[in-house]
Structures are given as structure tokens and as C-alpha cells.
N, C-alpha and C positions, 0 to 999 in steps of 0.2 A: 324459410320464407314459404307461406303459402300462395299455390294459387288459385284461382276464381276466372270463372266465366260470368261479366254483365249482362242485364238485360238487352243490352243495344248490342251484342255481338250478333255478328249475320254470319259467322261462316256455316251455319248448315240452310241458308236459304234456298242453294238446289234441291236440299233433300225434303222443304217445304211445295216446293213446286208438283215433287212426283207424290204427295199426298191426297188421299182420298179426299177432297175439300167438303162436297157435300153432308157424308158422313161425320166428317168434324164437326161441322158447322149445327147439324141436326143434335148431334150426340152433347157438344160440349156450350154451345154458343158461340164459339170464335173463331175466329179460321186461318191455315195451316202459317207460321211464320216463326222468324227464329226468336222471337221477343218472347214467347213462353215457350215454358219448359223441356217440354217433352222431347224434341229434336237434340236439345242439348243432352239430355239420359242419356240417351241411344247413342250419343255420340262420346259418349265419357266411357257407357261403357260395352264399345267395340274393343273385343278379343278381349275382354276383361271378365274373371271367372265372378258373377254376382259375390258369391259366400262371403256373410260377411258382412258386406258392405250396407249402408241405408240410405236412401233419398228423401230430402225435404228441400222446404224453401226455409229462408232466414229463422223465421217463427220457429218450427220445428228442431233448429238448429239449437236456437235460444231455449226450447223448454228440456231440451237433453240435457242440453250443458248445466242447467240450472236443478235439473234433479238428480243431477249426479248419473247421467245417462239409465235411470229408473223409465222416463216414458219418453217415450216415440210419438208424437201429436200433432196435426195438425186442426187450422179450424175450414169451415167451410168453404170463404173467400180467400183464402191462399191455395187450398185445394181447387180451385176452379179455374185456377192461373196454369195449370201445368199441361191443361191439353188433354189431360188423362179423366179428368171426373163428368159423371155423366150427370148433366144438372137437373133432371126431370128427377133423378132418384138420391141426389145427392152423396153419391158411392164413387169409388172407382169403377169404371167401365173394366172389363172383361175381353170386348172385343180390341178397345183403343193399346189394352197392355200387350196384345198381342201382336198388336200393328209393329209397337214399338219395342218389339223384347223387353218389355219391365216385370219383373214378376213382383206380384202383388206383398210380397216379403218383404220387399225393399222399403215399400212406402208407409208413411204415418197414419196411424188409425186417424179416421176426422172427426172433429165435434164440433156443436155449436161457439159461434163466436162470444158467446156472453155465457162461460159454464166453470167451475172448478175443473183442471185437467190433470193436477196433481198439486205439489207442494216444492218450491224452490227456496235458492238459501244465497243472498245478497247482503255482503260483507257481516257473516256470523249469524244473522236473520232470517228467519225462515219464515216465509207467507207464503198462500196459495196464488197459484198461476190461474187466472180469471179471464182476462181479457186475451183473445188472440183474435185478428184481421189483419187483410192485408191492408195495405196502404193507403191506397183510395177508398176501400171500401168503409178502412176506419175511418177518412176525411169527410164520408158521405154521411155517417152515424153521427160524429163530431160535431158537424154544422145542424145538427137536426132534421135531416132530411128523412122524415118520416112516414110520409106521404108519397101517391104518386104524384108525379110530373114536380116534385122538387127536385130544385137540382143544384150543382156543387162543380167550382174547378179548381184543381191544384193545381198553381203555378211554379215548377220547379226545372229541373233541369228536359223536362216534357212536361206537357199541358195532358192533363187528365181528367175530362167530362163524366160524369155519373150521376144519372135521373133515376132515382125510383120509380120502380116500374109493378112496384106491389108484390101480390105474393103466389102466383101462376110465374112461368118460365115465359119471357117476352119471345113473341116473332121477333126478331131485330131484323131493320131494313137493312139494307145492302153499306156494305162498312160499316156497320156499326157492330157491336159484341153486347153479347148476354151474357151477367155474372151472376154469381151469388151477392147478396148484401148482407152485411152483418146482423142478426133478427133471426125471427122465427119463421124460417121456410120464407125469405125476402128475397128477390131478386131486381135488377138493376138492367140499364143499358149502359154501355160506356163506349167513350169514343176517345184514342189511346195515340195523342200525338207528341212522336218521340223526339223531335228537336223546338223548343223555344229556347228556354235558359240558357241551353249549352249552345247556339247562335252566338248571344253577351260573350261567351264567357272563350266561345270560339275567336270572335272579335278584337279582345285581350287578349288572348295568349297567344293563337294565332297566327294573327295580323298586326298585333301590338295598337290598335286603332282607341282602348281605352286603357285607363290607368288603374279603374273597378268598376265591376258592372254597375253602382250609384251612381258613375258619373253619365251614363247613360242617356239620363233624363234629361239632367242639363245641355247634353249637346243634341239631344235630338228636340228641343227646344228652341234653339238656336235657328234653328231654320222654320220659315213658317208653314211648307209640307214636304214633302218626299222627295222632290224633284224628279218625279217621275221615275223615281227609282224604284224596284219592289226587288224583295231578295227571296229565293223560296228556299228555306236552310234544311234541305232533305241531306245532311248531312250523314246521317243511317238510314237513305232511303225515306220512304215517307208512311205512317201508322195511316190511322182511320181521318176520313173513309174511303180513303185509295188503298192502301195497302199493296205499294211497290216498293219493293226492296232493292230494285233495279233503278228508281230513278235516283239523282244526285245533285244538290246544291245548284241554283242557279241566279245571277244577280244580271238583271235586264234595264235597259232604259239610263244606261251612263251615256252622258254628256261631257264638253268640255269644264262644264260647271258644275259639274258634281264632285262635292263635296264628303269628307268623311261622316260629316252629321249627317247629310242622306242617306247613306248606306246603315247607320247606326240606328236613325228612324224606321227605314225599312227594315231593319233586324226586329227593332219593336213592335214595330204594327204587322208583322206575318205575325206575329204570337197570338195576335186580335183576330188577325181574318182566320188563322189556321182553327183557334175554337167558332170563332163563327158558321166555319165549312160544317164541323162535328155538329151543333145544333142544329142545323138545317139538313145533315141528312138524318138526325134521330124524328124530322115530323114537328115536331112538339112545339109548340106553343107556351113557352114561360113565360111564368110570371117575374121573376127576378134570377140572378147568376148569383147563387152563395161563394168567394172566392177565398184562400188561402195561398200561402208561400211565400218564398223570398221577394219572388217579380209582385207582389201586391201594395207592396212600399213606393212602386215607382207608378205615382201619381198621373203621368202623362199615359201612361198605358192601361190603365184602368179606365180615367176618360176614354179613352180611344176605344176600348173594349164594348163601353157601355153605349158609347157613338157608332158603333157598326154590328152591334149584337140589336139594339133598338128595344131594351131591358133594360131595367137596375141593374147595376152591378153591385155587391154587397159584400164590404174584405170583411171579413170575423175579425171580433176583438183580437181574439188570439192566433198566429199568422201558426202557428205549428198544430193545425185541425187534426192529424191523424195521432199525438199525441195523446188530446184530448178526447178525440173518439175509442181510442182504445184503454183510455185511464175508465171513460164511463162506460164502456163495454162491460168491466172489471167491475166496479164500483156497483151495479146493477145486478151483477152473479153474484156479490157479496152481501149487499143490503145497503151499500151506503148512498143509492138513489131505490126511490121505492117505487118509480115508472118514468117512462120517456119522458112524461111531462116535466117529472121533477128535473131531469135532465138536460130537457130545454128551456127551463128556466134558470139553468145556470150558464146560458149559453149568451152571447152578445155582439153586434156589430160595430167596429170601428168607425165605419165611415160608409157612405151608401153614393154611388154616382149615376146621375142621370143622364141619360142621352142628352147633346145638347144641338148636333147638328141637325138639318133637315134629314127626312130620311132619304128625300132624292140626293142626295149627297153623298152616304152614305151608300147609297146601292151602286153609284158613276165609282167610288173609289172597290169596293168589294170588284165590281166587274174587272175593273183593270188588274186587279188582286190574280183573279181566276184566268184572265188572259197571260199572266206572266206565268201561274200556274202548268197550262196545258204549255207553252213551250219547253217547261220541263220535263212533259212526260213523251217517252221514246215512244216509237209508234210501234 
């Protein structure tokens, strides 16, 4: 049996607290928390001799394994996740591995996200390894977001906003992170919230409250609003653009009349206001929400997303975007797209939703949104 540390593990958030933040925040774009990597290194390997041993994320994992541990690689936007890479120079920083006892031995050489990095061999087959990005960042490539101020949300087990911010390293305002994006010297803002899905699915398992997260819809349907219920599902603490790993789950505004479809609405619609809060501290002014994921099937929450965001909302054909953005990552370093365009011409939306409420309506519900909010945050 192996084991693994996830991204939603907090136990080194003390040792986030005693970190140089400004320094991070200058050096890498993000700032200090157990959700990337670096704290976790440091923590794996206390009293443990380096010799030996290598550090990567997944990606890197995956092109060892595939060349028969020939190369060691990472690409740019997996490297930008770990806390450790300096995004003005696109390197590993020098001074951050020294904060964290890493030595630079350990880690993956980095390339661009759309390059040849070797040659792998899938069931007897051997192709070259083309595309690597992380996650979001291939969701962001995927949906066509080429430009600046387009932008992109994954609805998964966290909600994950990412606007292209062009090809300079962004000021990000206060909560928000600077990334790499997959491209040629591209960079992004992101706003990185760690509980929607897992709300559903907390719900179900639980609390036993549904039978699958589809049925969701239907019972938050059932009721014609919230009942004044809002739930704030900081279940690992809460991402951007608070970042308190201190605060914890809180459900406000029960009645004798409240109902389990309230609390299941209210699990829904924090999914809407919690990206809504990410867009309004990134500034920006969009034009439309490109979305992806599991939660984009659920019809009621899209409305609702689209009703308190006051933009289109827009699911992709295809609901598994970082697939596809990392298939055309590949596809582009090999020759079989022969530019973005050709790329975002194979690209398509499902379904597109519009605001349909007032927006004075929309602002009364956000506000109570953000009053249930600050009762969860400790003083």
C-alpha cells in the first residue's frame, strides 16, 4: 500500500504561518499555505537523508514512469504550484530552496508546457511525451483562453478561477495568486477555492442528506429559495481570497422550517457566491465565465452562477477541459494543430446561461452571502 499526501492536507499550516509571506508572495505569486507543495517537501523530508530520493508533482511522476525513469521533467505550470519556482525567471529560486531545505537535485528539470520531453511506451507503444500542465492551467489552454481578461472555472471537487493575465508576471491583488499559464512566457491570475463539490458529496456521505450528488438539483428545486439558510463549507478552511486555514464550516439562518432542500440549496449556491467573491477580488471586468466539470451538468447552479456573477456563463462542449487542453498542448508540439486558432476552432460550447434576475436582487442575496461569511471568520 502506498501512501500520499493531498492537496487539501493542512497539517503543516503552522509552519505556513511562521513564513516569510512577503517574500513568497514577491518571489513565487502565492502565498504561504499547505495547499502547495513546498511545506509538504520539508515535511517528508525531516530527518530524512535527501540521497536518492526525487521530488515532483503528478506530471513528473507520470513521465518517469513512462520513460522507464530515463527523464526527470517537469513543465512550467506544475512547477509554479510548489512554492519553490521564481516566476519572473521561470527557474527554481535558490533562496526559497534554502528556506526549505530542498536541494535543487531533488527536483525536475522544467520545460515549456507544449514541448517534446522525451519519448514514453503505453501498452507496447512508444510516442513522445508533448503535452504537460497542470490542471487548471490546461483547463485554461483547453477552453481557449488566449487572451487577456478571458477567463475559465473548473467545477470539481474546489472551484478554480483563472484569467489570463498575458505575458508580464501580474501584480495579483490581495487573495488572489499569480501563475504560470501554459504558452510562451504566459502567465495568469487564479483564485483557488478548496470546497464546493466536496460540500455535495460531504452532504451524502456525511450527513447521508442525498442519495447522489444529481439529485441535488432536484431537491434544491423543490424549495423556491434558501430559506434563509446559507452554509459556508470551509470544510479545509477556506482558499482565495481569504486564505484562513483557521476558519471551519458554518451553517446560519436555521428555522423550525428548514428543510433538508435548504441546506442542499445552500450547499449549491456557496459554490456561486464563493466564485463570485474570486471575481470581484481579481478587479476584472468579464466578459463571459468559460466553465467546466462535474458540477456543470447541474443546471440550477449554473443559472444561479450566471444570476450572481451578472455574465454568461458558458459550460464547454466537453465538461473534462484539462484533458483537452493538455491533448492540444501535445497536439501543437507535434504538428497536429498548426496554431491556437486551429485549436480554438475545434473547440465548442454546450450551453451558454444568462443572468436572468435583477441585479438589485442579486446584490440583497450576495450581501447576506457575505454576512453569513464574516460570522465564520474568527476574530
Amino acid at each position: 500500500m502506498q501512501h500520499a499526501i493531498v492537496w487539501q492536507d493542512r497539517r503543516t499550516a503552522e509552519r505556513c504561518r511562521e513564513l516569510p509571506a512577503e517574500l513568497i508572495r514577491e518571489r513565487t505569486g502565492l502565498v504561504p499555505d499547505p495547499y502547495f507543495s513546498a511545506t509538504k517537501l520539508e515535511w517528508l523530508l525531516r530527518g530524512r537523508d535527501p540521497a536518492g530520493l526525487a521530488f515532483g508533482t503528478v506530471d513528473s511522476w507520470l513521465v518517469w514512469k513512462l520513460t522507464g525513469g530515463a527523464v526527470h521533467a517537469t513543465d512550467v505550470t506544475n512547477a509554479s504550484r510548489t512554492m519553490l519556482l521564481q516566476l519572473d525567471t521561470l527557474d527554481w529560486d535558490d533562496e526559497l530552496l534554502e528556506l526549505f531545505g530542498v536541494e535543487r537535485s531533488l527536483l525536475p528539470e522544467i520545460h515549456a508546457s507544449s514541448e517534446i520531453v522525451g519519448e514514453g511506451e503505453v501498452a507496447g507503444a512508444r510516442a513522445p511525451i508533448a503535452g504537460i500542465a497542470g490542471d487548471q492551467q490546461a483547463s485554461l489552454f483547453g477552453h481557449g483562453c488566449f487572451r487577456t481578461v478571458q477567463a475559465k472555472a473548473t467545477y470539481g471537487t474546489g472551484n478554480f478561477v483563472l484569467v489570463h493575465a498575458g505575458t508580464s508576471v501580474p501584480a495579483p491583488p490581495h487573495g488572489i495568486l499569480a501563475t504560470a499559464a501554459a504558452g510562451e512566457r504566459e502567465y495568469a491570475l487564479e483564485g483557488s477555492v478548496f470546497v464546493t463539490g466536496a460540500a455535495i458529496q460531504w452532504l451524502r456521505d456525511g450527513l447521508g442528506l442525498l442519495a447522489d450528488a444529481a439529485e441535488s438539483e432536484t431537491l434544491a428545486r423543490a424549495v423556491d429559495d434558501n430559506g434563509g439558510v446559507y452554509f459556508v463549507p470551509a470544510l479545509a478552511g477556506l482558499g482565495s481570497p481569504h486564505w484562513r486555514p483557521d476558519v471551519r464550516g458554518l451553517v446560519t439562518g436555521l428555522t423550525g422550517g428548514s428543510r433538508r432542500e435548504h441546506l442542499i440549496r445552500a450547499a449549491l449556491e456557496s459554490i456561486a457566491y464563493q466564485t463570485r467573491d474570486v471575481v470581484d477580488a481579481m478587479g476584472i471586468e468579464l466578459e463571459a465565465l468559460r466553465v467546466d466539470g462535474g458540477a456543470t451538468a447541474n443546471e440550477f447552479l449554473m443559472q444561479f452562477q450566471a444570476d450572481v456573477l451578472r455574465v454568461p456563463v458558458e459550460v464547454a462542449a466537453e465538461r473534462e477541459t484539462t484533458a483537452i487542453g493538455a491533448a492540444a498542448l501535445a497536439g501543437l508540439a507535434i504538428g497536429v494543430f498548426s496554431s491556437r486558432d486551429d485549436v480554438a476552432r475545434s473547440l465548442g460550447t454546450a450551453k451558454c446561461y444568462e443572468p436572468e434576475i435583477p441585479e438589485h436582487e442579486a446584490e440583497l442575496l450576495v450581501g447576506e452571502w457575505r454576512a453569513a461569511l464574516q460570522r465564520a471568520m474568527p476574530e
